[in-house]
VOKE-582019 format. One record per residue: x, y, z of N, C-alpha, C in turn. Coordinates in steps of 0.001 Angstrom, whole numbers, plus 500000, padded with zeros to 6 digits. Example, Ala and Ser with C-alpha at 12.3 -4.5 7.8 and 13.67 -1.06 7.14 Angstrom:
% VOKE-582019
<n_xx = 513190 n_yy = 494310 n_zz = 507800 ca_xx = 512300 ca_yy = 495500 ca_zz = 507800 c_xx = 513200 c_yy = 496700 c_zz = 507800>
<n_xx = 512850 n_yy = 497750 n_zz = 507080 ca_xx = 513670 ca_yy = 498940 ca_zz = 507140 c_xx = 512900 c_yy = 500030 c_zz = 507870>
% end
This chain:
% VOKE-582019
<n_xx = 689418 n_yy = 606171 n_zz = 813804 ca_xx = 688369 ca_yy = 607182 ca_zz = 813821 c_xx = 688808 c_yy = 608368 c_zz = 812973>
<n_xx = 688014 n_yy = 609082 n_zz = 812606 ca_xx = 688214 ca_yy = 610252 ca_zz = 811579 c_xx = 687191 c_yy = 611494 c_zz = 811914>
<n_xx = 688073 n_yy = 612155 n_zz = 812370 ca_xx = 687717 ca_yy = 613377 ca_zz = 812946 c_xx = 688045 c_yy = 614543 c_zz = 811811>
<n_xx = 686713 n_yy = 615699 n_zz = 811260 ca_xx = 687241 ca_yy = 616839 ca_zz = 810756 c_xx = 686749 c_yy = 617702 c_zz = 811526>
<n_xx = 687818 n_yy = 618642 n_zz = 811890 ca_xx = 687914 ca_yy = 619684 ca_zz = 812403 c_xx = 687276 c_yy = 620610 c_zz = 811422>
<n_xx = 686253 n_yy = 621628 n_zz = 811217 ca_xx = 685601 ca_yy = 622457 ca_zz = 810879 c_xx = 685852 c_yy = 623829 c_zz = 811671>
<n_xx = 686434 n_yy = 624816 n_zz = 811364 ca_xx = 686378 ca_yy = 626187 ca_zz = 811799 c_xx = 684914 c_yy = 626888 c_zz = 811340>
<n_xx = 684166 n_yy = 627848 n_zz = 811744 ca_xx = 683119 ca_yy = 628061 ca_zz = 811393 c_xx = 683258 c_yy = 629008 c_zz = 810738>
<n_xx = 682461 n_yy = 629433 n_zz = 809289 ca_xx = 682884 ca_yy = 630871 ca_zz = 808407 c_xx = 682429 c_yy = 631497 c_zz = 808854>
<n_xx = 682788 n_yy = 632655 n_zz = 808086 ca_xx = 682648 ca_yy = 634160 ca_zz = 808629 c_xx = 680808 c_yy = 634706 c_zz = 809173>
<n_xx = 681395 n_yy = 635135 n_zz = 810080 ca_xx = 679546 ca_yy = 635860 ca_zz = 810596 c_xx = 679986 c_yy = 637268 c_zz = 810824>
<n_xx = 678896 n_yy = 637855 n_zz = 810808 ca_xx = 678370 ca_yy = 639092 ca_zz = 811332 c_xx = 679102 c_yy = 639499 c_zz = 812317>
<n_xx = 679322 n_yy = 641217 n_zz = 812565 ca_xx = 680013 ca_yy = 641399 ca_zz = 813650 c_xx = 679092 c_yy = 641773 c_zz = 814577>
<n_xx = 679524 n_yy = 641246 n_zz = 815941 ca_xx = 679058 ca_yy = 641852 ca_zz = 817227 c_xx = 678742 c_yy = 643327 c_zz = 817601>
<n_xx = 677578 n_yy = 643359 n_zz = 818269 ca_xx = 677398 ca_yy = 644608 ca_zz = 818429 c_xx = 676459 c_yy = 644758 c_zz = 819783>
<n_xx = 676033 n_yy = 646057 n_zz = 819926 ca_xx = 675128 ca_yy = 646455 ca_zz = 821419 c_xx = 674053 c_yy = 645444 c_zz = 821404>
<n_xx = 673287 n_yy = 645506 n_zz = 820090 ca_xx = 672377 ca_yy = 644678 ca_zz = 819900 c_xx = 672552 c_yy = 643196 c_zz = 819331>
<n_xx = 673470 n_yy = 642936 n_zz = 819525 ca_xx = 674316 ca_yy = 641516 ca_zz = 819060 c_xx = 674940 c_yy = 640858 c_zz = 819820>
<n_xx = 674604 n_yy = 640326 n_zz = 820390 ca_xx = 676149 ca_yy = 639779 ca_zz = 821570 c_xx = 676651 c_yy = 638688 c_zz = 820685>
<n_xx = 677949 n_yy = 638170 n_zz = 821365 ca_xx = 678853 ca_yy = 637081 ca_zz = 820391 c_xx = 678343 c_yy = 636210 c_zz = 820393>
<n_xx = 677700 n_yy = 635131 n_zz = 821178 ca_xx = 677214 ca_yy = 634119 ca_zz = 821255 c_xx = 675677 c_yy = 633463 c_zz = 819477>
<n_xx = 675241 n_yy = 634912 n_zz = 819831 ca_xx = 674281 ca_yy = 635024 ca_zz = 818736 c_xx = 674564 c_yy = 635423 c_zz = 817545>
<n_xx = 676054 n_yy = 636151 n_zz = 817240 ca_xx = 676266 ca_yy = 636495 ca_zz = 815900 c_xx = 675955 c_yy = 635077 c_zz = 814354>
<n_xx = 675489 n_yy = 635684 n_zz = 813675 ca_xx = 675313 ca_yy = 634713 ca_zz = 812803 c_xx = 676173 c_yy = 634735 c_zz = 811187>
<n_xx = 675616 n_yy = 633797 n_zz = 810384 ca_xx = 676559 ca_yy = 633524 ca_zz = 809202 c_xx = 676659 c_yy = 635042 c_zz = 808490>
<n_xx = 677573 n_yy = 635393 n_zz = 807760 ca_xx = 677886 ca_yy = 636471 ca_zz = 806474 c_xx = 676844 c_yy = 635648 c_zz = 805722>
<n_xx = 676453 n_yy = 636651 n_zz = 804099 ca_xx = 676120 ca_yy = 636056 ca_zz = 803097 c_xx = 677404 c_yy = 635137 c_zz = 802693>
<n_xx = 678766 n_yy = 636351 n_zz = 802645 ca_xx = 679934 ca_yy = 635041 ca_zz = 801985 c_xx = 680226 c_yy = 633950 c_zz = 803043>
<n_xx = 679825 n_yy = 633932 n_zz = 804496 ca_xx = 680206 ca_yy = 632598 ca_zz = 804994 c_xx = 679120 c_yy = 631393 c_zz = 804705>
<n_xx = 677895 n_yy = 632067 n_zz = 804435 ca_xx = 677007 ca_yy = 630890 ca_zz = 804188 c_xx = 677521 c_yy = 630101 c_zz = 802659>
<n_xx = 678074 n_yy = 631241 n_zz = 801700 ca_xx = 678547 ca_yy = 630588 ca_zz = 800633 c_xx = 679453 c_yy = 629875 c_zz = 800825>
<n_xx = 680594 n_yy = 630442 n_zz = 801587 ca_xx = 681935 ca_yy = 629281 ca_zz = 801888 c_xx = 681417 c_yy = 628032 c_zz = 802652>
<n_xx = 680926 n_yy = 628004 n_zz = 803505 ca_xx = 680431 ca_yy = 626799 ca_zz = 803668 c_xx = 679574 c_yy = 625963 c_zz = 802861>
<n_xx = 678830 n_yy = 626136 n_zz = 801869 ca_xx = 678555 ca_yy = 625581 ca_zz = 800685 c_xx = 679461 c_yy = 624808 c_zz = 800121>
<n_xx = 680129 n_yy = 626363 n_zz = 799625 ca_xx = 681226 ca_yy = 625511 ca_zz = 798871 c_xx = 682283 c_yy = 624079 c_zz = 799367>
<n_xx = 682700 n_yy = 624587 n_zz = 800528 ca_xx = 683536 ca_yy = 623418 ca_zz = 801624 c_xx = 682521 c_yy = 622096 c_zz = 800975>
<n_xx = 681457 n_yy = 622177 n_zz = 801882 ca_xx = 680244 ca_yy = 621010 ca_zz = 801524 c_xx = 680283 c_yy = 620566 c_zz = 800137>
<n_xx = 680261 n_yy = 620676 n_zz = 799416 ca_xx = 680041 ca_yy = 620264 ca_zz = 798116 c_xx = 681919 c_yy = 620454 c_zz = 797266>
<n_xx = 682941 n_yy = 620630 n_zz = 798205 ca_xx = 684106 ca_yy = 620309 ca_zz = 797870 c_xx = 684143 c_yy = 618446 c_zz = 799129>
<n_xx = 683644 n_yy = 618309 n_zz = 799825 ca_xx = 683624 ca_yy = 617356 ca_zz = 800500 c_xx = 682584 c_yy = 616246 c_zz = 799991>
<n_xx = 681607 n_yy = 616377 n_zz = 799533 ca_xx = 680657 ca_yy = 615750 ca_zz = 799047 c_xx = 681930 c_yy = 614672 c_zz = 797408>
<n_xx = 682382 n_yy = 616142 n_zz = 796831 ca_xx = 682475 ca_yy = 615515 ca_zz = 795220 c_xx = 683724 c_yy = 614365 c_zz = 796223>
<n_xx = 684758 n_yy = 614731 n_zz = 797220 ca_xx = 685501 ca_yy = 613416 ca_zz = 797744 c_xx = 684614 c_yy = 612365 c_zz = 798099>
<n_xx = 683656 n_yy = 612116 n_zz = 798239 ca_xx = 683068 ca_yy = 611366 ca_zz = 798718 c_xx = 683026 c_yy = 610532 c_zz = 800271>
<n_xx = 683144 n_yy = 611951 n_zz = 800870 ca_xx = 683093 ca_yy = 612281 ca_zz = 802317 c_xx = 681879 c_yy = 611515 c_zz = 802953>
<n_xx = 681765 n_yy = 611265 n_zz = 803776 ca_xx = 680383 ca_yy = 610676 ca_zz = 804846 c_xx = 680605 c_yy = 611120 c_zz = 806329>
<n_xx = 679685 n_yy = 610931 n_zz = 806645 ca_xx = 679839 ca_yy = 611491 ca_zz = 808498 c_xx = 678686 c_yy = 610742 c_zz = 808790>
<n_xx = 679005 n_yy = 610331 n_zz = 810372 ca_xx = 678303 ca_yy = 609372 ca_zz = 810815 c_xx = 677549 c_yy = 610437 c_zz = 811751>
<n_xx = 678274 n_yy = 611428 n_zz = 812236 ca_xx = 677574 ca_yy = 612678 ca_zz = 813363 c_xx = 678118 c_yy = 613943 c_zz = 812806>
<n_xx = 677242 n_yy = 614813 n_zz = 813218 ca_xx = 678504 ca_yy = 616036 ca_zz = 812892 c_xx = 677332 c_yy = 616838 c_zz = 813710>
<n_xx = 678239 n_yy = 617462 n_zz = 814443 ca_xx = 678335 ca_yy = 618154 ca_zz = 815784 c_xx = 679336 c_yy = 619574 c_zz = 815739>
<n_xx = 678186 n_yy = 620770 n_zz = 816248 ca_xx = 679293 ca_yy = 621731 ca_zz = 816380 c_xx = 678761 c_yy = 622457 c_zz = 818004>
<n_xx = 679743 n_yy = 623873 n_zz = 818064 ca_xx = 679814 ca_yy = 624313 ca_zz = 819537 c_xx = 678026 c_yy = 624862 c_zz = 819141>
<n_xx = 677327 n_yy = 625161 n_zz = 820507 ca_xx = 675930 ca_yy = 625676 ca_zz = 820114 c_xx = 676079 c_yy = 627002 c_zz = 819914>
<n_xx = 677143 n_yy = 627791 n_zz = 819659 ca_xx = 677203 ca_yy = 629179 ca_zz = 819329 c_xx = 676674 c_yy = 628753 c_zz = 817602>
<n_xx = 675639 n_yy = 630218 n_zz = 817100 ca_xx = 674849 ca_yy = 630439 ca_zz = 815946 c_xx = 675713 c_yy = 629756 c_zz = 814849>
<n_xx = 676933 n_yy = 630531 n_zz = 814812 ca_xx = 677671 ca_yy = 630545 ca_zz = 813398 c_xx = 678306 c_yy = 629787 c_zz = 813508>
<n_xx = 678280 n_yy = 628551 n_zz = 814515 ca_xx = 678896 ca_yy = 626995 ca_zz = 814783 c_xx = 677759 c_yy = 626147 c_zz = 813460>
<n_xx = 676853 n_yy = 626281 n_zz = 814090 ca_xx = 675674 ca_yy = 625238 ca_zz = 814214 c_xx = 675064 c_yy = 625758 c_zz = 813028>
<n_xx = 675181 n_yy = 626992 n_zz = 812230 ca_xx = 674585 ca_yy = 627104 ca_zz = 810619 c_xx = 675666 c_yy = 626688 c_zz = 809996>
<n_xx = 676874 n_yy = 626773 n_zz = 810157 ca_xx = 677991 ca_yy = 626111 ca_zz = 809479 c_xx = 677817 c_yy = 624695 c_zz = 809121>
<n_xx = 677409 n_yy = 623901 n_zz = 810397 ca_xx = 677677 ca_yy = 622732 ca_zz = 810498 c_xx = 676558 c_yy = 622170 c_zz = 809319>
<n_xx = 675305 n_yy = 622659 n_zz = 809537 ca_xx = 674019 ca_yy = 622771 ca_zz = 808905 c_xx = 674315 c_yy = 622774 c_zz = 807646>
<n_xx = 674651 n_yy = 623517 n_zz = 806888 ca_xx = 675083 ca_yy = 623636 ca_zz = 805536 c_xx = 676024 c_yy = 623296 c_zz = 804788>
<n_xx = 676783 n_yy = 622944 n_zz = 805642 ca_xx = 677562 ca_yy = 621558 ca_zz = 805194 c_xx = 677278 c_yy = 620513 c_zz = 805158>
<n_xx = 676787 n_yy = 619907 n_zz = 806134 ca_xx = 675995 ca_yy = 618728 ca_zz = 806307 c_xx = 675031 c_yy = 618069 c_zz = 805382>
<n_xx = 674533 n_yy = 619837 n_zz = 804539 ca_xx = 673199 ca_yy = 619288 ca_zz = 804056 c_xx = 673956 c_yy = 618980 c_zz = 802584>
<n_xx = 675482 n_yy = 619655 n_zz = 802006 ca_xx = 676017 ca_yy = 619467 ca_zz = 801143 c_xx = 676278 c_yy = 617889 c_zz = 801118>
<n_xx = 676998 n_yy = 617819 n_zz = 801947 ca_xx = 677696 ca_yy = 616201 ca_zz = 801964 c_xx = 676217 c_yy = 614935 c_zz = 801809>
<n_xx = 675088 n_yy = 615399 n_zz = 801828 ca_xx = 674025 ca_yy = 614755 ca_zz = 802620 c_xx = 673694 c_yy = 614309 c_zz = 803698>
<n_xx = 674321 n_yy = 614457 n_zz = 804435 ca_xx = 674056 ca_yy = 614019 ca_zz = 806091 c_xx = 672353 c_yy = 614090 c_zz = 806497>
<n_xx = 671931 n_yy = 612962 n_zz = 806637 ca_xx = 670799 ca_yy = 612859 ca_zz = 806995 c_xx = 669881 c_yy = 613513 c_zz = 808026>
<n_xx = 671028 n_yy = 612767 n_zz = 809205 ca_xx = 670433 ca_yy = 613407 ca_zz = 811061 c_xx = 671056 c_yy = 614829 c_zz = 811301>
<n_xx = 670086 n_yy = 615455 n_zz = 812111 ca_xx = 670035 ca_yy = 616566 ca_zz = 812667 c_xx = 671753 c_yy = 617019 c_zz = 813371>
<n_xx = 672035 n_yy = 617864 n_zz = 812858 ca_xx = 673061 ca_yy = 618438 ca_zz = 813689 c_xx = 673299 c_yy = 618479 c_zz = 815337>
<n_xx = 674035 n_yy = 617944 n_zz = 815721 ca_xx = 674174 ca_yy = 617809 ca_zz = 817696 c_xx = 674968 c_yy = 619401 c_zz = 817894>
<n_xx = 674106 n_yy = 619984 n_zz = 818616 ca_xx = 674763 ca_yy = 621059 ca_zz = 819738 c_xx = 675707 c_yy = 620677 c_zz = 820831>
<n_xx = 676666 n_yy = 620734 n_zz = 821216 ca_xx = 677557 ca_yy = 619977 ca_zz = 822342 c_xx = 678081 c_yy = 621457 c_zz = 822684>
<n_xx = 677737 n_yy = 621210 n_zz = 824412 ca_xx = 677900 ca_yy = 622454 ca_zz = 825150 c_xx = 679747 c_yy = 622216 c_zz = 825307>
<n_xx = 680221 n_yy = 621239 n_zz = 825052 ca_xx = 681700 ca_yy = 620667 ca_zz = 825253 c_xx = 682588 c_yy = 621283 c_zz = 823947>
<n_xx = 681798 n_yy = 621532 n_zz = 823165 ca_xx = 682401 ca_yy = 622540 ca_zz = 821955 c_xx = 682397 c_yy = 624082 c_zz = 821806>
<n_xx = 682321 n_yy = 624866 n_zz = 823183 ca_xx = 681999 ca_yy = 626037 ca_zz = 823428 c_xx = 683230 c_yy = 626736 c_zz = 823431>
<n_xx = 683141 n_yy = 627918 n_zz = 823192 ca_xx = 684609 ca_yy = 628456 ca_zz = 822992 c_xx = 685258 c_yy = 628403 c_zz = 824454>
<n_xx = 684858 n_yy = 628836 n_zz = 825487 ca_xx = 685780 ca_yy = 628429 ca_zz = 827019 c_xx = 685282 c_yy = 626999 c_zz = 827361>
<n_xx = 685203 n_yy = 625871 n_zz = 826220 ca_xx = 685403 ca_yy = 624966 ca_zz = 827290 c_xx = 686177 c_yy = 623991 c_zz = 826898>
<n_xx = 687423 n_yy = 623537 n_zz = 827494 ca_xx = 688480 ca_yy = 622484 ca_zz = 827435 c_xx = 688218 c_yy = 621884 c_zz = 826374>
<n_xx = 689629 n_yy = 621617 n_zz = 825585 ca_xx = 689402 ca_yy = 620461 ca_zz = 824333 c_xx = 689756 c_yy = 618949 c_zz = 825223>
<n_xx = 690300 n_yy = 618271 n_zz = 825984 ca_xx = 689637 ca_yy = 617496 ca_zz = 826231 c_xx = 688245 c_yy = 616783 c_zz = 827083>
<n_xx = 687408 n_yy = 617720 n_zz = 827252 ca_xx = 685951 ca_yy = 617568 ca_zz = 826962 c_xx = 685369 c_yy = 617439 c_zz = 825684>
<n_xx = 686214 n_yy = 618129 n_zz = 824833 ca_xx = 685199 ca_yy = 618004 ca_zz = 823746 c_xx = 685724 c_yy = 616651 c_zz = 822971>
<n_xx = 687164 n_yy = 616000 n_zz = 823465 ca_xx = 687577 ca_yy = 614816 ca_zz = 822710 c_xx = 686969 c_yy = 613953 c_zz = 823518>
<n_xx = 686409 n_yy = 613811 n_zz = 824723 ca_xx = 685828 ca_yy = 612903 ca_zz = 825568 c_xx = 684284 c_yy = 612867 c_zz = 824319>
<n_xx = 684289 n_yy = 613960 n_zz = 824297 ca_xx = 682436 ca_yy = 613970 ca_zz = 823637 c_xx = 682877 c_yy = 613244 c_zz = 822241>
<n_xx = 683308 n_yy = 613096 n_zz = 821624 ca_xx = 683402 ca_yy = 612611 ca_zz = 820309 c_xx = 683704 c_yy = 611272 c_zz = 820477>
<n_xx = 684368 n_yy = 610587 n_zz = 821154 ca_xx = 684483 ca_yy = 609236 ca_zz = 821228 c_xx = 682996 c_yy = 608490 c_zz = 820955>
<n_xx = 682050 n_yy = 609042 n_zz = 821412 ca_xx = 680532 ca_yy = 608225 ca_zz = 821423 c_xx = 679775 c_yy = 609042 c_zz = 820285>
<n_xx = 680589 n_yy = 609476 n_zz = 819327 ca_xx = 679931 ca_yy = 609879 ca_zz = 817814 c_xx = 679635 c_yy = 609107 c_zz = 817008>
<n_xx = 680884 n_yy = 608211 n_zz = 816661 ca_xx = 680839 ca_yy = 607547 ca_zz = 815311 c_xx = 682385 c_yy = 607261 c_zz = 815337>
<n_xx = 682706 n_yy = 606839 n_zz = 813883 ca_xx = 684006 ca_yy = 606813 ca_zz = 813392 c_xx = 684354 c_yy = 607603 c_zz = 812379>
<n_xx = 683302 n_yy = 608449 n_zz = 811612 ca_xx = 683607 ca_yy = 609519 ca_zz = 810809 c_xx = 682576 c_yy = 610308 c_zz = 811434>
<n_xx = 683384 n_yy = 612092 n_zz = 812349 ca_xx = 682182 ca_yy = 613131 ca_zz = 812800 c_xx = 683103 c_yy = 613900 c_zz = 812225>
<n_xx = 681711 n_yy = 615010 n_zz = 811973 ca_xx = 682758 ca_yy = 616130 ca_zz = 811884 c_xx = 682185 c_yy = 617473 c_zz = 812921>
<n_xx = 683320 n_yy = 617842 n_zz = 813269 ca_xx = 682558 ca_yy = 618749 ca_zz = 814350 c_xx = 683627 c_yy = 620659 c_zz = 813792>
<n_xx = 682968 n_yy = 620924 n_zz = 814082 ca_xx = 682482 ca_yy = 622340 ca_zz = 813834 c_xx = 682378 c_yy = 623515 c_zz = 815107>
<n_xx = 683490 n_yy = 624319 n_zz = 815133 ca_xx = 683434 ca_yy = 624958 ca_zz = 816422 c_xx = 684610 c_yy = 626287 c_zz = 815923>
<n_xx = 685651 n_yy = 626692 n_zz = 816762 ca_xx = 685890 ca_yy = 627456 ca_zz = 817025 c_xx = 687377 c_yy = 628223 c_zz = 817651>
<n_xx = 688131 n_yy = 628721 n_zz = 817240 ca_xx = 689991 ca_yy = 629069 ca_zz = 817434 c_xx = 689854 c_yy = 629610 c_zz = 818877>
<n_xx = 690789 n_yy = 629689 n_zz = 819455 ca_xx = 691947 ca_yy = 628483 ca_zz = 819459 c_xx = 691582 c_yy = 627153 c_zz = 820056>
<n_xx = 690735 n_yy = 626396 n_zz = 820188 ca_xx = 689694 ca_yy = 625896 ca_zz = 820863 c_xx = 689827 c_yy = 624375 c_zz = 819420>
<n_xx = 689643 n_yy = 625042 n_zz = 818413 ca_xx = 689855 ca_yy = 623867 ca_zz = 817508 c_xx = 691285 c_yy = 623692 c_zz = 817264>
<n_xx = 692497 n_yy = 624219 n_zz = 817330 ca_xx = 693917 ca_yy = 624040 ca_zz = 816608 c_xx = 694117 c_yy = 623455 c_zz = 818432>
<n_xx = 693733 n_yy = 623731 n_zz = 819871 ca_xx = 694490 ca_yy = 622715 ca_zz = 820438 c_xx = 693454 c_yy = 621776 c_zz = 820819>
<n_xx = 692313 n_yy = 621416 n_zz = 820140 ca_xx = 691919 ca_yy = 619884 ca_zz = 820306 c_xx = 693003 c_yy = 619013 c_zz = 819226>
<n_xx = 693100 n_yy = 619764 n_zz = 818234 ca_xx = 694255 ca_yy = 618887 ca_zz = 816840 c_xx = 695021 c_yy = 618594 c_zz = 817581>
<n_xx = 695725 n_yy = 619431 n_zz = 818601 ca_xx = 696871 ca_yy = 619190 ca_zz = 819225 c_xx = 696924 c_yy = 617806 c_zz = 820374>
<n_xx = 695772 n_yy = 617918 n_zz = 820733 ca_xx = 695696 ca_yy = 616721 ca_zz = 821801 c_xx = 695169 c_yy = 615719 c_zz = 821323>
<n_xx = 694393 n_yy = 615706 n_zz = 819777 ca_xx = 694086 ca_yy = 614390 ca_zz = 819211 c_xx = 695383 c_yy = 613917 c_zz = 818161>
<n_xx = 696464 n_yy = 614746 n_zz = 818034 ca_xx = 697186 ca_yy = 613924 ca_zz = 817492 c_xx = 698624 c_yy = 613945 c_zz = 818466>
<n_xx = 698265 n_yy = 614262 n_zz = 819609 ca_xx = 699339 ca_yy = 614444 ca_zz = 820649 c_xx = 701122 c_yy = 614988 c_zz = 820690>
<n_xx = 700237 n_yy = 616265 n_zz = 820037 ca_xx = 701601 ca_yy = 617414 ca_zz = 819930 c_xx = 700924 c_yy = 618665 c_zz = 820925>
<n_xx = 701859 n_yy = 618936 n_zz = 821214 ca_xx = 701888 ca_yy = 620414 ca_zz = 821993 c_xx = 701031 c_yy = 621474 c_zz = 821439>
<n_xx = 701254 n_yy = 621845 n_zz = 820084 ca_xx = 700489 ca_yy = 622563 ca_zz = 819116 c_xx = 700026 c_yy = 621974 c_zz = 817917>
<n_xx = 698946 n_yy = 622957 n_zz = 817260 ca_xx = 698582 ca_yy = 622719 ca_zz = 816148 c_xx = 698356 c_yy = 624451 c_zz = 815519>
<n_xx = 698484 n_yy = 624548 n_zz = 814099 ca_xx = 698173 ca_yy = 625824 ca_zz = 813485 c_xx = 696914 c_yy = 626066 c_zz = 813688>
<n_xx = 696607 n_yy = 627570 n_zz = 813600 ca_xx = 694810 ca_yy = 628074 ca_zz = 813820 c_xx = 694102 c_yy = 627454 c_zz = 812229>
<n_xx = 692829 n_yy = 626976 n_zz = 812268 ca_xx = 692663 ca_yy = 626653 ca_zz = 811435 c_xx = 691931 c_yy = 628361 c_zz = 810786>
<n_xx = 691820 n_yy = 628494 n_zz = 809652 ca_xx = 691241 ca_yy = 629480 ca_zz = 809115 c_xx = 689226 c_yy = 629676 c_zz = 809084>
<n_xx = 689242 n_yy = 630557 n_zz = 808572 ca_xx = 687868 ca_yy = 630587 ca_zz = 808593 c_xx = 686913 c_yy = 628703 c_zz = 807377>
<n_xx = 686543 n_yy = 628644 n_zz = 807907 ca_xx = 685544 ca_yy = 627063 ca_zz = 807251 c_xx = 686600 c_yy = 626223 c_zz = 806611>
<n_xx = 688443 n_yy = 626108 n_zz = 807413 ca_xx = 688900 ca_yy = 625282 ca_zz = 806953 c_xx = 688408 c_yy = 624027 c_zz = 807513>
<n_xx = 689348 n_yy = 623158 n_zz = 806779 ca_xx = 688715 ca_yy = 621570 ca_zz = 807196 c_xx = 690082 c_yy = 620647 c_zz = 807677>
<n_xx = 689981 n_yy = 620164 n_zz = 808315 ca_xx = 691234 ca_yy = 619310 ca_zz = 808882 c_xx = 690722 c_yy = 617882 c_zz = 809478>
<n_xx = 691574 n_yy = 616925 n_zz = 808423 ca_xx = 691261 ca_yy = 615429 ca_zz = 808922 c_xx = 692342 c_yy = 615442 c_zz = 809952>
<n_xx = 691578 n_yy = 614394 n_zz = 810923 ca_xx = 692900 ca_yy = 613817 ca_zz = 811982 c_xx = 692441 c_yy = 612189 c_zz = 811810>
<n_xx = 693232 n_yy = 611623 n_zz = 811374 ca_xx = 692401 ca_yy = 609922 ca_zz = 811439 c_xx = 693570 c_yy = 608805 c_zz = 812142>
<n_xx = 693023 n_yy = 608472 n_zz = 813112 ca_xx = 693975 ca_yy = 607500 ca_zz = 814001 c_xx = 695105 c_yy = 608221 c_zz = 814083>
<n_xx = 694576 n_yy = 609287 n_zz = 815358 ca_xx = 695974 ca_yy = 610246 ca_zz = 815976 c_xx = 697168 c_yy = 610692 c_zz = 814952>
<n_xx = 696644 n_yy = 610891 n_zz = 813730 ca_xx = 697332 ca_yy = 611686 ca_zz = 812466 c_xx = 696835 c_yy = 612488 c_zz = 812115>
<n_xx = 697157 n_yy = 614221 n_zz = 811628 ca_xx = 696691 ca_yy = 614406 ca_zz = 811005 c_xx = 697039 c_yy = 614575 c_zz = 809367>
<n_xx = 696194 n_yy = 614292 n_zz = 808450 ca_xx = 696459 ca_yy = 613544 ca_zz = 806975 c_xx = 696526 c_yy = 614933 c_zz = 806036>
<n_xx = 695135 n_yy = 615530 n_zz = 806161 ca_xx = 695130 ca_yy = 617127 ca_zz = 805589 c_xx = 694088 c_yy = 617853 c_zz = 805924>
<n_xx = 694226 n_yy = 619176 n_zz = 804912 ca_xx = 693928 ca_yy = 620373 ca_zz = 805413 c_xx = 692793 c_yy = 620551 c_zz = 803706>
<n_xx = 691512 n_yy = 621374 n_zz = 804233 ca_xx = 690912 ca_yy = 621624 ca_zz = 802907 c_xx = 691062 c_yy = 623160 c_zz = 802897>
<n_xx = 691556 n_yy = 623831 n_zz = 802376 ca_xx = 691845 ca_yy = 625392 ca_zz = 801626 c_xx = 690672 c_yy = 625776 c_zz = 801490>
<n_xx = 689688 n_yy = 626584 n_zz = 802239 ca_xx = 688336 ca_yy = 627107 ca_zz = 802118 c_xx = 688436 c_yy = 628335 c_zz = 800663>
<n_xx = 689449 n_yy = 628776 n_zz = 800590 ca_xx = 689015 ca_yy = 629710 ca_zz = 799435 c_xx = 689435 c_yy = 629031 c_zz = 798129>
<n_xx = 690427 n_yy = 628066 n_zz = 797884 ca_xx = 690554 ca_yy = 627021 ca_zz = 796922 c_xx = 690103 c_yy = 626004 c_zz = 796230>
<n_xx = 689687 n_yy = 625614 n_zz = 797852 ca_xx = 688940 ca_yy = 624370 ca_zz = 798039 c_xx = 689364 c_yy = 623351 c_zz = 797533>
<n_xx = 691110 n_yy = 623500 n_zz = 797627 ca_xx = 692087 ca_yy = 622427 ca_zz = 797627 c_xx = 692477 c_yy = 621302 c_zz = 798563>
<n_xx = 692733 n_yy = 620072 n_zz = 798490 ca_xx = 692891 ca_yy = 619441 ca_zz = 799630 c_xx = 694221 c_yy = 619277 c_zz = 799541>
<n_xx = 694866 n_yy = 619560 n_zz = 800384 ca_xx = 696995 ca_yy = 619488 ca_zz = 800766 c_xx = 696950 c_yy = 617940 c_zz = 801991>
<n_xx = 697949 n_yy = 617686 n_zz = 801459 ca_xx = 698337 ca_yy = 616878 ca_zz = 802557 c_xx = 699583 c_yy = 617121 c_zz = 803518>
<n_xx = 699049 n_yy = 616718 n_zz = 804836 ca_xx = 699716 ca_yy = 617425 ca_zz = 805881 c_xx = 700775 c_yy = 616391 c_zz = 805689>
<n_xx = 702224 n_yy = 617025 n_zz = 806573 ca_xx = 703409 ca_yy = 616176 ca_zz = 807020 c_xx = 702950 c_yy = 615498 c_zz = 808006>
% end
């Protein structure tokens, strides 16, 4: 199975009239996620699901990437990708995705699902709209959101 971990780019800051849940994309995060998308597309990336937490700047992330790579079906909201809720819930939820998802969510919440899908103690925070393969309890690499380099992990 092939899991990418998606951090969500940059949004808007919170405010009186903002709560966190609803903050939404920057102009530059809607671009970085573009870009990611269409650095994943030219690999010739596919996703069978791609799923992020239902917080705003999860789920436009996921959206605009998705629509880069072409992903056909509608983006899945999974309440199991929420920032307080357990990463293994959210690795229970991905088993009945596919074999290539990419899901889209949120620190520290995404660096220790890495950790329990490739069964280490830790994993690094991923950055804002980085990308991280884990494929058959490895993880392989990391995509550089401002580079939009792909490294390969140890």
């Amino acid at each position: 199975m092939q899991v990418f971990l998606i951090r969500h780019s940059d949004a808007v800051d919170a405010g009186p009239a903002l709560p966190d849940p609803a903050r939404f994309l920057s102009g530059r995060g809607r671009q970085a996620a573009r870009a990611v998308g269409q650095r994943l597309r030219a690999e010739s990336i596919r996703f069978d699901a791609v799923v992020a937490s239902p917080l705003v700047r999860a789920v436009q992330t996921a959206e605009l990437i998705a629509a880069q790579v072409g992903f056909p079906d509608l983006v899945a909201a999974l309440p199991q990708l929420a920032p307080d809720s357990p990463p293994g819930l959210a690795a229970s939820a991905l088993a009945a995705q596919g074999q290539s998802v990419a899901v889209v969510g949120h620190e520290p919440q995404l660096s220790e699902l890495a950790a329990l899908l490739i069964g280490q103690r830790s994993f690094p925070h991923l950055r804002k709209t980085e990308v991280v393969l884990i494929e058959d309890g490895r993880a392989v690499w990391t995509l550089d959101p401002e580079k939009l380099e792909i490294r390969p992990l140890p």
